[in-house]
N, C-alpha and C positions, 0 to 999 in steps of 0.2 A: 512583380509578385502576381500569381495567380490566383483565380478565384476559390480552387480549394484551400491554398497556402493561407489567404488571407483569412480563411473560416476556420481552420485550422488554428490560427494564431488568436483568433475572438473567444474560440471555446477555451483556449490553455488560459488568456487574460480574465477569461470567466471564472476558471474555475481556482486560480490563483488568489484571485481577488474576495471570493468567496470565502477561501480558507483565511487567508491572513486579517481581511476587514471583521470577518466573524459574520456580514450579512452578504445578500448581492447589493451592489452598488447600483444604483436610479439608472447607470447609463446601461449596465447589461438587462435590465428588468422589464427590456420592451423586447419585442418582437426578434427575432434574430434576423437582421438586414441581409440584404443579398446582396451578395458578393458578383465581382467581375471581373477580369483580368486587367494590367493595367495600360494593357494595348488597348483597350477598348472603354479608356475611362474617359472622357469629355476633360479637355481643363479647367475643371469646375471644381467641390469638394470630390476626398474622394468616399469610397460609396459607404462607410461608415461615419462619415462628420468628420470635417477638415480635422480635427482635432480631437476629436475620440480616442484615438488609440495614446497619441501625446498624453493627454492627460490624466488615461486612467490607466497606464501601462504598469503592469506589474512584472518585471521582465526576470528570465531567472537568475540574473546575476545580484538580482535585487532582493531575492529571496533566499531562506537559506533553513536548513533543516532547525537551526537553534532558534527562529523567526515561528516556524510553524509550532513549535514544541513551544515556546512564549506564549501564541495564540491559543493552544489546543489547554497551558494553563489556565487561562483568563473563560472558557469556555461554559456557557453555560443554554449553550443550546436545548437540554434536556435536560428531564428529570434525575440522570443518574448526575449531575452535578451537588446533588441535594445531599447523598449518601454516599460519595466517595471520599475516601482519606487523602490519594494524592490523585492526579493526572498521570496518565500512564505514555508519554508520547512513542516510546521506541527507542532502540537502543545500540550502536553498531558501527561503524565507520561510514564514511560520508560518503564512499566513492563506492559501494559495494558489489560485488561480483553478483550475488543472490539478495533477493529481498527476503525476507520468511514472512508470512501473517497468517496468523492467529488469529482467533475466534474475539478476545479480552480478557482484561485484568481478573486474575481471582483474589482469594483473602493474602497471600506472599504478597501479590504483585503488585495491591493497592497498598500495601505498608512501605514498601522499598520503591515506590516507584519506578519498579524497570520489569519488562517483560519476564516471561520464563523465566522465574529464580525458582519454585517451587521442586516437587519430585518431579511433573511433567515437562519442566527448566529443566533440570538435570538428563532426563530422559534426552530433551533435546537437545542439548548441548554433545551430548552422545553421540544418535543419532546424524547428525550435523557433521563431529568429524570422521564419523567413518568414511565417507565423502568428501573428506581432507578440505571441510568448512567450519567455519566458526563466526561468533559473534565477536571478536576479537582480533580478526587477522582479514575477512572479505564477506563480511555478510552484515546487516541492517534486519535487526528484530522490529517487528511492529505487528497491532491488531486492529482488526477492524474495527469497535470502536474503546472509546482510550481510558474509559472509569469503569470502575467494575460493578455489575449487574448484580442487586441483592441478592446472598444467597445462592448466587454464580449462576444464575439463570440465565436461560437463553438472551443474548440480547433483542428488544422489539425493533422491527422493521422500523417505525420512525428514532428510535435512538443510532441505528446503523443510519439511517440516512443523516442527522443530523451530523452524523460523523464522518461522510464519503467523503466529503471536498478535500479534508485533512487527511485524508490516506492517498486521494489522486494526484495530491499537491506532491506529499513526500513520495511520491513512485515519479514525478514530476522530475523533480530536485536532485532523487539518488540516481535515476538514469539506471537501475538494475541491468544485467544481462540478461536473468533470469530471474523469476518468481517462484518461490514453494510454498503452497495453502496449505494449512495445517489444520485438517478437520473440513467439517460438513458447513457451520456458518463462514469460514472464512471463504469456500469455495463457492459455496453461493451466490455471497453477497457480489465477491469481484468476477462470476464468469452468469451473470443475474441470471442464475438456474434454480430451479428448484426439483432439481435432479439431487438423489441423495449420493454420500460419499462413496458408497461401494458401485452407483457409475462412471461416477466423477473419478476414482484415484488411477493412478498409475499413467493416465493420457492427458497428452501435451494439447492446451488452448493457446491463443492468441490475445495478449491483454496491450493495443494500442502499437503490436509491434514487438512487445516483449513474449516469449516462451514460455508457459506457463503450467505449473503440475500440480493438483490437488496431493494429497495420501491423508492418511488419518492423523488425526492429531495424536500428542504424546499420551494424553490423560486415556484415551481410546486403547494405546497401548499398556497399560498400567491396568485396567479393569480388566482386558482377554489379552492373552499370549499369544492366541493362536492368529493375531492378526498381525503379529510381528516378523512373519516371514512374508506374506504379502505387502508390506510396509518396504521392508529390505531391498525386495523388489525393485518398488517406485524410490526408491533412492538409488538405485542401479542406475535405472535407464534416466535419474536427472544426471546422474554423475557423467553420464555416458555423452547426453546432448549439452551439458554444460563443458567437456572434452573438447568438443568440434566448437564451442564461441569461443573457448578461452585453450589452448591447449596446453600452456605452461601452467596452470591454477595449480595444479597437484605440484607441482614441482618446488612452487613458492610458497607451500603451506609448511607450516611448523607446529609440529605436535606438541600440545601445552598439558 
C-alpha cells in the first residue's frame, strides 16, 4: 500500500468512526501521522502504530446504512435534538444509482420520520421520475442535517457540522453514482461554497470522485413557477450524464 492509499484509508476510518462512535475516538484525535509507502517502511511498526488500524478499524463491511440510522437516532450532538419529534436518517434502497440531499426535516418529515413526504415530497417524487428515478426503485433520500430546525429555519453552521460525518459516512456506504442537491443549504454545505443556488445549479462538481449537481429545491419550486423550467433544465443534463454511468437505468425503471 502507498502513502496516499494509506491516508486515504485513515481519513474513511476517521470519519466512519466519528459517525457511528458518535465522538472522534483518542487514537484519530492526535495529529494526522505521515504516511509512507510500504517499500520504504523499515521492519519496525508500521507508520501509524503496529496496531492502529487493527484495533480501531471500522471497515465498511462492518458498517451499514441501518448501523448509521441507529447512531443518527441515539444522536444528540446538538440543540435540535431538544426540539425534534423523530430523527430523520433517509430513506431509499442501499445500493442506489443517485443519492438526493436535501437541506432537512420540516413539520411532515419530523412526524413520519422519512424525508420528503410533504407537497415539496410530492413535487419531488415528481420531479425524480421524470428522469425515470425514484425513491423506491434506485435512488437514497437523505438531508444534510437529520432533525428538523424550529420553525424550519435555516439550519446553523455548527448543527450542519455536527451532522457531516453522518452524511459522509452514508455517501460512504451507498457508494452513489451520482449526487443531486436540492437547494442552496444542501449545495453548500457538500461542495463548502458559499456561492448561492442560482450559480451553483445546472453544473456538475466533483464530490470525492462522485458527479455532482445542485438545482433548486422543491419547496423553491412551489413558491415561483418560473423557476421550473430552469429546474427541468438541470434534470436534463443529470439525466443525460447519469446516460453515460449507467446506460441501461432508463430501461430498468418502472413507472409507479
Amino acid at each position: 500500500m502507498n502513502a496516499k492509499e494509506k491516508e486515504q484509508l485513515y481519513d474513511l476510518l476517521k470519519t466512519l468512526s466519528t459517525a457511528v462512535t458518535g465522538y472522534i475516538p483518542k487514537s484519530f484525535s492526535e495529529p494526522k501521522p505521515v504516511f509512507t509507502d510500504d517499500t520504504e517502511v523499515p521492519e519496525t511498526k508500521n507508520s501509524i502504530g503496529q496496531n492502529s488500524v487493527e484495533e480501531n478499524s471500522i471497515t465498511h463491511n462492518s458498517i451499514s446504512i441501518e448501523s448509521i440510522a441507529d447512531k443518527i437516532s441515539k444522536c444528540q450532538r446538538c440543540q435540535l435534538c431538544k426540539t425534534r419529534t423523530n430523527v430523520v436518517p433517509g430513506t431509499g434502497i442501499k445500493n442506489p444509482l443517485v443519492l438526493v440531499i436535501g437541506e432537512g426535516p420540516g413539520h411532515d418529515e419530523d412526524l413520519a420520520a422519512l424525508p420528503f413526504v410533504g407537497k415539496a415530497g410530492q413535487l419531488l417524487d415528481k420531479m425524480l421520475a421524470a428522469i425515470s428515478l425514484s425513491r423506491n426503485q434506485n435512488c437514497f433520500i437523505a438531508n444534510i442535517v437529520k432533525c428538523r430546525p424550529p420553525q424550519n429555519r435555516d439550519p446553523l453552521p455548527e448543527e450542519i457540522s455536527a451532522c457531516s460525518s453522518f452524511l459522509e459516512a452514508q455517501i460512504t456506504v451507498l457508494k452513489p453514482k451520482m449526487i443531486l442537491l436540492m437547494g442552496r443549504i444542501a449545495a453548500q454545505a457538500v461542495l463548502k461554497t458559499s456561492l448561492g443556488i442560482n450559480a451553483l445549479r445546472g453544473k456538475f462538481a466533483d464530490y470525492n470522485g462522485i458527479p455532482v449537481m445542485p438545482t433548486y429545491h422543491p419547496s423553491a419550486l412551489l413558491r415561483n413557477e418560473e423557476l421550473k423550467a430552469p429546474a427541468w433544465q438541470d434534470l436534463k443534463a443529470f439525466r443525460a450524464k447519469l446516460s453515460e454511468l449507467s446506460p441501461d437505468y432508463e430501461k430498468n425503471f418502472k413507472k409507479e
